[in-house]
C-alpha positions as CSV (number, residue, x, y, z in Angstrom):
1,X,0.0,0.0,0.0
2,X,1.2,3.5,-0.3
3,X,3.2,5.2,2.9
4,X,3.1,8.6,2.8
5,X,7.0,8.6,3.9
6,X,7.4,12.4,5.2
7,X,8.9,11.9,8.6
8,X,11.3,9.1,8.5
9,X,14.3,11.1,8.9
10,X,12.4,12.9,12.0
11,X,12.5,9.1,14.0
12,X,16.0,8.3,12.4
13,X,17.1,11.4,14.3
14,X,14.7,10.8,17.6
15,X,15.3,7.6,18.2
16,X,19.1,8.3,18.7
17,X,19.0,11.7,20.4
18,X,21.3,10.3,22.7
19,X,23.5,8.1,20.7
20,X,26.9,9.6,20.1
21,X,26.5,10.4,16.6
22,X,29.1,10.0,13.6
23,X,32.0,12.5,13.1
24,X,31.3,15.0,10.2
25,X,34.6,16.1,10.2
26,X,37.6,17.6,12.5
27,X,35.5,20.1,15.2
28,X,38.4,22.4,16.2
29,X,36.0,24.4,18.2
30,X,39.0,26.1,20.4
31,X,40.3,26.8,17.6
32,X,37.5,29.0,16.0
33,X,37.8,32.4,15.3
34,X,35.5,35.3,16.2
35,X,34.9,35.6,12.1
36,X,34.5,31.9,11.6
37,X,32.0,31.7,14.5
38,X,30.2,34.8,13.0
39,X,30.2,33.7,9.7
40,X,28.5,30.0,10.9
41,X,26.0,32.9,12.3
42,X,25.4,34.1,9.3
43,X,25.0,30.9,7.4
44,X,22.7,29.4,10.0
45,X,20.6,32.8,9.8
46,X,20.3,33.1,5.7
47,X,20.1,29.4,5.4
48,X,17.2,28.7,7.2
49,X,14.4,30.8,6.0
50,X,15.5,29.8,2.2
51,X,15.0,25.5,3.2
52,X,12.0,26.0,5.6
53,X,8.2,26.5,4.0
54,X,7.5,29.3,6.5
55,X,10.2,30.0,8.9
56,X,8.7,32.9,10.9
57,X,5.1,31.2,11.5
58,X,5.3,31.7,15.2
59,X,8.2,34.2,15.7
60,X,8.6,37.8,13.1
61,X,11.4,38.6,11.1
62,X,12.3,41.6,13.2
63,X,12.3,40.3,16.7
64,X,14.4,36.8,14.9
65,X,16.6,39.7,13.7
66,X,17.2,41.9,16.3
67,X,18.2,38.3,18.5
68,X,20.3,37.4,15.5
69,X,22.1,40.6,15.8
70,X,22.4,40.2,19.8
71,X,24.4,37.3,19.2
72,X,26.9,38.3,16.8
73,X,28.6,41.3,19.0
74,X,28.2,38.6,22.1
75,X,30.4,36.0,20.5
76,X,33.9,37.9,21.3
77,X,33.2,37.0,24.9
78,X,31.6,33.6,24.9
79,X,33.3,30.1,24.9
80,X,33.1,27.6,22.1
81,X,30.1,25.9,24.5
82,X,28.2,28.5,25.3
83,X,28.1,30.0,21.8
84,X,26.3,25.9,20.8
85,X,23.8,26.7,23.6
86,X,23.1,30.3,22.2
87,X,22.7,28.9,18.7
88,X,20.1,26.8,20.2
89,X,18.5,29.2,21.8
90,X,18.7,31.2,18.6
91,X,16.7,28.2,16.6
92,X,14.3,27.5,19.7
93,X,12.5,30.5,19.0
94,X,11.2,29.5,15.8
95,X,9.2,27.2,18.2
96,X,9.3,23.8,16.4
97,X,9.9,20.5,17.3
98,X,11.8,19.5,14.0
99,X,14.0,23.0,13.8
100,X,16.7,23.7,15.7
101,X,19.9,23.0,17.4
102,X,19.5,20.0,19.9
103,X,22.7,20.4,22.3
104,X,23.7,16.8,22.4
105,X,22.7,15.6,19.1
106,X,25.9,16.3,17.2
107,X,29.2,15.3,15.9
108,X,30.8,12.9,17.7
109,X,33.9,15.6,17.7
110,X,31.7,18.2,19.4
111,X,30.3,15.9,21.5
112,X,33.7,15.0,23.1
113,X,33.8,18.4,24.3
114,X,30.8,18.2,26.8
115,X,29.8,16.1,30.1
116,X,27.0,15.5,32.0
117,X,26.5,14.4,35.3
118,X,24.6,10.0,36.8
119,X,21.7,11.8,36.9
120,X,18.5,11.4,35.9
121,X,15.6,13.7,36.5
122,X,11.6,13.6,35.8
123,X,9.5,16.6,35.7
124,X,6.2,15.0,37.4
125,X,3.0,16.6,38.4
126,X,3.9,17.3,41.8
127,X,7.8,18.8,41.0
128,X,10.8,18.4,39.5
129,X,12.4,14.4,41.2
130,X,15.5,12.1,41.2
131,X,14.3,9.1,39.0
132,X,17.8,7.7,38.5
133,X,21.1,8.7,40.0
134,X,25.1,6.8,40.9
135,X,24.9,4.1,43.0
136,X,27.3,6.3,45.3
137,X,24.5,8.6,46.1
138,X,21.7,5.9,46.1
139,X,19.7,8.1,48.9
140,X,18.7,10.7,46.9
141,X,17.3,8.2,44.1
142,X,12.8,9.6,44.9
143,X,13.6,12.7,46.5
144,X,11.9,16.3,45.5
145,X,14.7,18.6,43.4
146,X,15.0,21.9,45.2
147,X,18.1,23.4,43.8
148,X,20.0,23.1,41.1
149,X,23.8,24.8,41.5
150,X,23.0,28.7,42.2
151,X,18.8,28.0,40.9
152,X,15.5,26.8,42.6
153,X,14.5,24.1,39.8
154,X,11.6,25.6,38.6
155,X,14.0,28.2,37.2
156,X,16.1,25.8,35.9
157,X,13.9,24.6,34.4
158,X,12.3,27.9,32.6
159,X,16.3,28.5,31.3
160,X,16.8,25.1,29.5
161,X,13.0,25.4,28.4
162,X,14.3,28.5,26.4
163,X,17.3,26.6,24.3
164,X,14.8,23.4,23.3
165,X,13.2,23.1,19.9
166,X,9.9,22.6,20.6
167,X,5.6,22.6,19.5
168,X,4.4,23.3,23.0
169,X,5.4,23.2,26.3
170,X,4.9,19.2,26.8
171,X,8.0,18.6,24.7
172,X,10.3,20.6,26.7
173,X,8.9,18.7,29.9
174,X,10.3,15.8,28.4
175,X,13.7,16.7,27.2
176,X,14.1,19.7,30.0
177,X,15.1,17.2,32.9
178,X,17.8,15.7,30.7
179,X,19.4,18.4,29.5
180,X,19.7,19.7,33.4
181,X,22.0,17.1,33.5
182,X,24.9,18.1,30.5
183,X,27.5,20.3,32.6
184,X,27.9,22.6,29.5
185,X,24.4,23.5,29.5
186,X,24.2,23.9,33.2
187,X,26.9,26.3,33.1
188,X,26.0,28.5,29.9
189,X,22.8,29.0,31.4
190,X,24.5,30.2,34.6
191,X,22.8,27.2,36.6
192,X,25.9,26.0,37.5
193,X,29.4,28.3,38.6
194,X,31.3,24.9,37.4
195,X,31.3,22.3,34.4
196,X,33.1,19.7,36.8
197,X,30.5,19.2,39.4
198,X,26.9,20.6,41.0
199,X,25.2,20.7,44.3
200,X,21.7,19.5,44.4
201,X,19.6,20.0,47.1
202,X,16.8,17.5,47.8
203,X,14.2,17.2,50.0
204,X,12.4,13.8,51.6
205,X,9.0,13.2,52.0
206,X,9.4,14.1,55.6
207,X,10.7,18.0,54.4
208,X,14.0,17.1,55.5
209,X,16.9,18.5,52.7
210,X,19.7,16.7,51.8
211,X,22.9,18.1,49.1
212,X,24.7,15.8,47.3
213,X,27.7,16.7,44.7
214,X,28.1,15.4,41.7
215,X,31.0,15.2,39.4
216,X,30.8,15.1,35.4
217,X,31.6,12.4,33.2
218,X,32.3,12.6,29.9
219,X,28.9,12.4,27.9
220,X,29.0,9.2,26.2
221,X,29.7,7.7,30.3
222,X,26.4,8.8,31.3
223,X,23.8,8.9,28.3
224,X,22.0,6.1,29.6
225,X,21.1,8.2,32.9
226,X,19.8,11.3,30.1
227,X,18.1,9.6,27.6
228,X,14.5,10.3,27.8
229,X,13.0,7.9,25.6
230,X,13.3,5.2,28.1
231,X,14.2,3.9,31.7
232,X,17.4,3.3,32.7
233,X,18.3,-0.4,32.0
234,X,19.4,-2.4,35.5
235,X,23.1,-2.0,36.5
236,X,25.2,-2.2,39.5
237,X,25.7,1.2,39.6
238,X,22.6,2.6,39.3
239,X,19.9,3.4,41.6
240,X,16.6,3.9,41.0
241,X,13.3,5.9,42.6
242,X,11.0,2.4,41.3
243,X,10.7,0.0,43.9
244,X,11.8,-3.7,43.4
245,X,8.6,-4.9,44.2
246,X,5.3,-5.2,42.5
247,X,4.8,-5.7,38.7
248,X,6.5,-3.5,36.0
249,X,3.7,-1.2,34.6
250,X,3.0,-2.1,31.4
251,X,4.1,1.4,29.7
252,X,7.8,0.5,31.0
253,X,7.9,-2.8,30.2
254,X,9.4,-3.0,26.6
255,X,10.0,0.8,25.9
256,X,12.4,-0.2,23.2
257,X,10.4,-2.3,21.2
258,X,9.3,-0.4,18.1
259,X,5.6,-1.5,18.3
260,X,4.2,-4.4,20.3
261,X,1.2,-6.1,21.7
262,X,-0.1,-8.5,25.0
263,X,-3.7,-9.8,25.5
264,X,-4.7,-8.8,29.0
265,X,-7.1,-12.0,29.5
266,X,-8.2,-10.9,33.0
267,X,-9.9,-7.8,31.7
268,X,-10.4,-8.8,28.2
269,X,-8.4,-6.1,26.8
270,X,-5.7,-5.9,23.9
271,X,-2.9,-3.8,25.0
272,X,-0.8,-2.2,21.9
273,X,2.4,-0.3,22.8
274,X,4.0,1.9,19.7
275,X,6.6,3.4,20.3
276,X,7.8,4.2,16.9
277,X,6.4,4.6,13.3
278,X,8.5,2.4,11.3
279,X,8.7,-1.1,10.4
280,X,10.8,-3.6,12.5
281,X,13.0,-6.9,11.1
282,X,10.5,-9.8,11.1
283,X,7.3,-7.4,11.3
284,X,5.9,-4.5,9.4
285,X,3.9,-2.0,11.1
286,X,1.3,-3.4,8.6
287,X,1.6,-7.1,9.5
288,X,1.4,-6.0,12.8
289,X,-2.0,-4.1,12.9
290,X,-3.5,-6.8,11.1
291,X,-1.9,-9.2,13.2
292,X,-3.7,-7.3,16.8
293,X,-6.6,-6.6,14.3
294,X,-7.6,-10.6,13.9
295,X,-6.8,-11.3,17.2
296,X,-9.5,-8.9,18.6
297,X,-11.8,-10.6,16.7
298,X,-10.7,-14.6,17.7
299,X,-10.3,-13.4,21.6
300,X,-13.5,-11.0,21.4
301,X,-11.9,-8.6,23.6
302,X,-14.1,-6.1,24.8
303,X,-11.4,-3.0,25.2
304,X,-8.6,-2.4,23.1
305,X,-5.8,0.4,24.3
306,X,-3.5,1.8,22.1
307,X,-0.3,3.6,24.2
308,X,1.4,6.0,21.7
309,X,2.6,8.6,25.0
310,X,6.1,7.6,24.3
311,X,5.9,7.9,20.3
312,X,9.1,10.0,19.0
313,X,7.5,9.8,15.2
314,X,9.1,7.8,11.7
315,X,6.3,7.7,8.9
316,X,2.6,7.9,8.2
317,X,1.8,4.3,8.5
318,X,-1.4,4.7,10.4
319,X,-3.9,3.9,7.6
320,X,-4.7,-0.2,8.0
321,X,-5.1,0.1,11.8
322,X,-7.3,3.4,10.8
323,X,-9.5,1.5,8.3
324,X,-9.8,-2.0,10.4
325,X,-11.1,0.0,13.8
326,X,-13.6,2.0,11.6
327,X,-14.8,-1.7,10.6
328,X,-14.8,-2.9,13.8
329,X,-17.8,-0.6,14.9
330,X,-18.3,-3.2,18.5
331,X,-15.0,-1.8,19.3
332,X,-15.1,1.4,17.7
333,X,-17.0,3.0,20.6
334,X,-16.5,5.4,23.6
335,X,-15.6,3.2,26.3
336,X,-13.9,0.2,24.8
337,X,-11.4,1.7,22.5
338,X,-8.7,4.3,24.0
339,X,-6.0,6.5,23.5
340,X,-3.2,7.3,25.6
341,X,-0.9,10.2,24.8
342,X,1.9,11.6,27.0
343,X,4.6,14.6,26.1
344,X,6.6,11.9,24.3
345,X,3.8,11.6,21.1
346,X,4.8,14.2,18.4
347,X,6.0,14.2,14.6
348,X,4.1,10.7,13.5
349,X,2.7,9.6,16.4
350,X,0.7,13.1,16.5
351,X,-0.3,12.0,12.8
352,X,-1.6,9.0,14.4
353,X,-3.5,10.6,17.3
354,X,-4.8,12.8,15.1
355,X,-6.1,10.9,13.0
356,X,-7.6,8.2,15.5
357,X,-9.8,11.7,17.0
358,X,-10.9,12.2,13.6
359,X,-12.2,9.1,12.3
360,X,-12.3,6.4,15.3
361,X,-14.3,7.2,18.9
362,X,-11.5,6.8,20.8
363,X,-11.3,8.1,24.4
364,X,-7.6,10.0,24.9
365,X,-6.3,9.7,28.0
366,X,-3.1,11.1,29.1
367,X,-1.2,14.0,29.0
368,X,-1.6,16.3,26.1
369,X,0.8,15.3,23.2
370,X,3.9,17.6,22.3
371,X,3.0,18.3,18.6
372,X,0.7,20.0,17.2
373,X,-2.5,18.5,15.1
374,X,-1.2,20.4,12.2
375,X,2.9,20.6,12.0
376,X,5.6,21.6,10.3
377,X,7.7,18.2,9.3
378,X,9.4,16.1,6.7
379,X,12.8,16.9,8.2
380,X,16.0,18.2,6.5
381,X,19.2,18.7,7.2
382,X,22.6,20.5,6.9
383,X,25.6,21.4,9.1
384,X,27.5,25.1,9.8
385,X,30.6,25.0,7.7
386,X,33.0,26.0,10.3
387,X,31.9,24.3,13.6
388,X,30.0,21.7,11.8
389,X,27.1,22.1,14.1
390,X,24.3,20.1,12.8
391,X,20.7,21.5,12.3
392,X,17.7,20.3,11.5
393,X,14.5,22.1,9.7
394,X,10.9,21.6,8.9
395,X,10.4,21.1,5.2
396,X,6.8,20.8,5.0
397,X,3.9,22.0,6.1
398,X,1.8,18.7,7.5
399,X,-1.9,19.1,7.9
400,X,-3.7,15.8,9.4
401,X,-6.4,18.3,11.0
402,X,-9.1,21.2,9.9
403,X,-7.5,24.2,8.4
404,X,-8.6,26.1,11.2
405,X,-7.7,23.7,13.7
406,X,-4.6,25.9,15.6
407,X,-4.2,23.9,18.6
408,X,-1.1,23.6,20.4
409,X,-1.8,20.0,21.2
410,X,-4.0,16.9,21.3
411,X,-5.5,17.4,24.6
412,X,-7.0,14.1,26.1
413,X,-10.5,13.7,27.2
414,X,-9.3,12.6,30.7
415,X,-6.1,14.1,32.3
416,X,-3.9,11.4,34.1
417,X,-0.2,12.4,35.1
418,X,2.2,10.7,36.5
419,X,2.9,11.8,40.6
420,X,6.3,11.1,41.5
421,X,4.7,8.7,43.9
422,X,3.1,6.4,40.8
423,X,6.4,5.9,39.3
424,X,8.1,5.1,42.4
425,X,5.3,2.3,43.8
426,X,5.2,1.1,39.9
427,X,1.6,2.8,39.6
428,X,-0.1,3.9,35.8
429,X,-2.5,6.7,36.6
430,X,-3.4,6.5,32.5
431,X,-4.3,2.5,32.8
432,X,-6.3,3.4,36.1
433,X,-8.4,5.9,34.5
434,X,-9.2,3.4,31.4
435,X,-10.1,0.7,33.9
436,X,-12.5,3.1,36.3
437,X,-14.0,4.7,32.8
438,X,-17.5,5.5,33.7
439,X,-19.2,5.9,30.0
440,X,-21.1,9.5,31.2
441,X,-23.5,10.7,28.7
442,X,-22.0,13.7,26.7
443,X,-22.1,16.6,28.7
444,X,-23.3,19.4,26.1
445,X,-26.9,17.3,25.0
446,X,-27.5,16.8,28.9
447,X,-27.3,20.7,29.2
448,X,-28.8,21.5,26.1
449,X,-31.8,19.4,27.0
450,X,-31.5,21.2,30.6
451,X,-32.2,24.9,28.6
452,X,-35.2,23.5,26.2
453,X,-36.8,22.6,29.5
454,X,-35.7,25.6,31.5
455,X,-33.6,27.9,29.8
456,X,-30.3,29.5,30.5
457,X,-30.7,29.1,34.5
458,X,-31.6,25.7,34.5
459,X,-28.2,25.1,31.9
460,X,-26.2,26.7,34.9
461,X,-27.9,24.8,37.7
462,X,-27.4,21.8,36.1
463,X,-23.4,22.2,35.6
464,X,-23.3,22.8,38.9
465,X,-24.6,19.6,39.8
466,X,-22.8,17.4,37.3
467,X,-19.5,19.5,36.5
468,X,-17.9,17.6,39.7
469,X,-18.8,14.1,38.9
470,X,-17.7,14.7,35.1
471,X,-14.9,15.8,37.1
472,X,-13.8,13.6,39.1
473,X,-13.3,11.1,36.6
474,X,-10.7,13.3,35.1
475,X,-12.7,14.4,32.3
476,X,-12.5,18.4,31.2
477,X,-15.9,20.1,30.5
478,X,-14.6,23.0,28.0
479,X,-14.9,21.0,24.8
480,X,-19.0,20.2,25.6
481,X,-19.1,23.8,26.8
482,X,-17.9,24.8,23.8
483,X,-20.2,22.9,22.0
484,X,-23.5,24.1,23.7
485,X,-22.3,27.3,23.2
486,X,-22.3,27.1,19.5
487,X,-25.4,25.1,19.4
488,X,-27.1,28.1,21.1
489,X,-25.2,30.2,18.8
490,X,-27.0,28.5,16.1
491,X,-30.4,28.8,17.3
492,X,-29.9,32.9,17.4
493,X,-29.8,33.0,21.4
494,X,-26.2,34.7,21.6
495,X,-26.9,36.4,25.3
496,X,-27.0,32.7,26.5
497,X,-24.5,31.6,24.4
498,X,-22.0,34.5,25.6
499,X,-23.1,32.9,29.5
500,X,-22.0,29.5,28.6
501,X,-18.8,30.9,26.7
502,X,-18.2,33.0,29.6
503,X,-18.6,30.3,31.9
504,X,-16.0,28.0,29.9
505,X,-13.6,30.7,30.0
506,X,-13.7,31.0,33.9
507,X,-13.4,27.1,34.1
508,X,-10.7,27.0,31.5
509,X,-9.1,30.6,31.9
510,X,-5.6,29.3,29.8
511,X,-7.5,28.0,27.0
512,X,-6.6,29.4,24.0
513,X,-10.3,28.2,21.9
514,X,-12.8,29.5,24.7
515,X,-11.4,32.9,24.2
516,X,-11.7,32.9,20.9
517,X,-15.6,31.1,21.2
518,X,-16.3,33.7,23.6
519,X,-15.2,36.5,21.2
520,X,-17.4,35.1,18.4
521,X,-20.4,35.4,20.8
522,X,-19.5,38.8,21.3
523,X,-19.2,39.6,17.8
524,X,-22.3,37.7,17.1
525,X,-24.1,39.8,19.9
526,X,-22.8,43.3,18.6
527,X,-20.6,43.6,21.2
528,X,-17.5,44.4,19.3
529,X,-15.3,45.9,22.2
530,X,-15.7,42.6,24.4
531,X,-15.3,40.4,21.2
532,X,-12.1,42.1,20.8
533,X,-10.8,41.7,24.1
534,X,-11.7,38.4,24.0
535,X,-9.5,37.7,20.6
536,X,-6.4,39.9,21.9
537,X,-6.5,36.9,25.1
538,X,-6.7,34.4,22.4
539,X,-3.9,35.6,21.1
540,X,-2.0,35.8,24.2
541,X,-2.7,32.3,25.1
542,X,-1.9,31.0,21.5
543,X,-0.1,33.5,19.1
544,X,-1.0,31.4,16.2
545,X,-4.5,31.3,16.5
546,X,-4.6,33.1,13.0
547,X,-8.9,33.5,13.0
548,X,-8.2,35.6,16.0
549,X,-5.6,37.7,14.5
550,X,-7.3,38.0,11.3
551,X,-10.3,39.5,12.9
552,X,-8.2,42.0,14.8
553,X,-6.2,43.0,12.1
554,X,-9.6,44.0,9.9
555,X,-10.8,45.5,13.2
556,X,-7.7,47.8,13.0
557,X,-8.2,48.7,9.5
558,X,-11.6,49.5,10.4
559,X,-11.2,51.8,12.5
């Protein structure tokens, strides 16, 4: 069948973010001049907006620029590292996933230069933790990150956030923790006073704080402690924050298998992990999906859960396990078929989440995934003649989802993040939410029915009472807001309309698309100014919301 190949190179690259890679060439970065340096500026800058479709989609040309020009009189004083973490910085504001500079992903030569520290950190709901550390300091394996170097580890955390190619926020919540743990970058982002070792200081459960120091290793010695794409394997000299008892969860129990299966007989549910989009020796993706397809129907399982939160991308191979759920309608239903995305699902595996919201009933659950419905992909390559940093850009414009559809990310029906306390007692919040699932009637026909009956204080009265029990299962309520609101929209009643919008915007305040539904009420309703206001916040939340800025660039011109 035909494979729309557009991202291979994207999981060629993912899949060994933390493999030393091959030499390009002789690095020499001490001995770069200030000219060389400046002129690898200079090629990076004019280079880039000539191979990418749309370069300056989510940052302008001026304020790319003016940064541009920041850097260049800045180089004179900077060493060879910190002029590779700039340059990332420089590319992370073009605020993609597939463009940029990633810090350790480069020639084995420039590589050589940098260390990182038997660390291994996780960014979970409740704080920044020690998931993996030396054997020598096996007692601060579980405990709390308070401090990193001179920095509290939230700010830490907002620094290497800024050097990160990234969609959305979810993706630098996966790779942030690891890079926290490359000396180099510690130090250029004035973490750390020192690229030979770091105080951390931790705290117990009990509040008690404990510092350890670390010393740095060369990088190659401790890439198994940064990787992100999976655990730690077992060794002597590593402690972990899991404990040795009780079952591996399922979601760690083959992370680098490409794509694999187990029948849970207990529950009579079909567990499919894929981790990657691209074939495997002795199984296509293909073979595979038919292979989990037949065996739903000879074991007439009764759920089937398809875990893509740790999918890094490859191609668009989605299609035949597309087509044989939307023939499967017993199984193609809210409740017995789900989703679970995490911040580890962009490039392909958003292509496939996107596409199992469109045309399956799926149930996400999850985190929200780090790409965005429709991306910028298909990645391409080159290297800065002098330094021979690599970089990587977008070369087309990939669009799975509505023209209109702006969203930062796939966010899941029902929320369920991993507490530092889940991983460490071996715990899936996502696999608990599928197995509690209560199958709630949609929430926007119950309160539609509640207004034909009583009107707009009955809607209101009636959200009261069920908002907490839709709730509680971990379900949000804006996207059945949103819907009653348009579907009172539609039958000309805008003032109630605006009081539903308005009440999805005080439930969801940081979402981007109640904003903008609330400023279409508005609009609707005459009520320009508000509708505006209600745009410009859209905006704020979402700069690419591009139906909100087209309507306030023709209200400027109006005016």
């Amino acid at each position: 069948m035909f494979r729309y190949n557009i991202s291979r190179q994207v999981t060629v690259l993912l899949s060994v973010l933390f493999v030393i890679a091959p030499s390009w060439s002789v690095y020499g970065q001490s001995k770069l001049s200030t000219e060389q340096w400046q002129t690898d500026l200079t090629y990076l800058t004019t280079r880039l907006p000539v191979v990418h479709p749309n370069l300056f989609h989510r940052v302008s040309r001026t304020e790319f620029d003016a940064a541009v020009e920041r850097l260049r009189r800045r180089i004179p004083e900077l060493e060879p590292h910190q002029i590779l973490v700039e340059f990332a910085r420089l590319t992370a504001l073009i605020g993609e996933v597939h463009t940029g500079i990633m810090v350790h992903r480069q020639p084995r030569d420039v590589l050589a230069t940098l260390h990182g520290f038997p660390l291994r950190l996780y960014l979970y709901e409740d704080g920044l933790f020690v998931q993996a550390v030396d054997a020598a300091n096996a007692k601060a394996a579980g405990l709390r990150v308070l401090r990193i170097g001179n920095v509290d580890a939230t700010e830490a955390l907002r620094r290497v956030g800024e050097i990160i190619p990234a969609d959305n926020p979810m993706w630098m919540k996966r790779y942030g923790p690891g890079y926290l743990g490359i000396a180099e970058v510690q130090h250029a982002l004035g973490i750390s006073p020192s690229r030979t070792e770091v105080n951390l200081s931790l705290q117990d459960q009990a509040g008690k704080e404990l510092v350890i120091s670390l010393r740095s290793r060369p990088l190659a010695e401790v890439i198994e402690f940064l990787n992100p794409l999976s655990d730690p394997q077992p060794r002597a000299d590593l402690a972990t924050a899991r404990t040795a008892t009780g079952a591996t969860p399922l979601w760690l129990k083959d992370q680098r298998n490409r794509y694999w299966a187990e029948h849970l007989k207990e529950i009579r549910s079909l567990y499919l992990q894929i981790n990657t989009m691209l074939d495997k020796d002795g199984e296509t993706m293909e073979q595979f999906f038919d292979r989990v397809l037949a065996m739903t129907d000879a074991e007439k399982v009764e759920r089937m859960i398809i875990d893509i939160r740790q999918n890094n991308g490859g191609n668009h191979l989605a299609l035949p396990l597309i087509h044989g759920l939307i023939r499967r309608p017993s199984l193609n239903q809210k409740g017995k078929l789900f989703v679970i995305t995490g911040r580890g699902t962009i490039s392909a595996g958003q292509n496939l989440a996107t596409l199992l919201e469109i045309h399956t009933n799926a149930v996400f659950v999850g985190e929200p995934t780090a790409s965005r419905p429709n991306q910028y992909g298909s990645l391409g390559t080159f290297s800065l003649p002098n330094s021979k940093i690599f970089v990587w850009h977008s070369r087309l414009f990939i669009q799975d989802s509505d023209p209109g559809d702006y969203r930062p990310w796939l966010q899941p029906e029902i929320a369920a993040s991993l507490s530092s306390q889940d991983y460490h007692l071996n715990r899936d919040p996502a696999m608990d939410a599928i197995l509690s699932y209560q199958n709630l009637p949609p929430l926007a026909d119950t309160l539609e029915a509640a207004f034909a009956s009583g009107g707009i204080a009955a809607v209101l009265d009636q959200y009261r009472s069920l908002a907490p029990r839709y709730k509680a299962t971990g379900r949000s309520t804006e996207r059945d807001l949103n819907r009653l609101g348009y579907r009172l929209l539609a039958k000309r009643k805008q003032q109630d309309a605006i009081t539903v919008f308005a009440l999805n915007a005080r439930e969801h305040p940081n979402s981007y698309n109640v904003h903008d539904s609330l400023g279409d009420a508005y609009l609707r309703s005459g009520n320009r100014a508000a509708g505006l206001k209600s745009y410009e916040r859209s905006v704020e939340l979402n700069p690419e919301n591009e139906h909100a800025k087209r309507v306030l660039a023709a209200a400027a011109l109006d005016r």
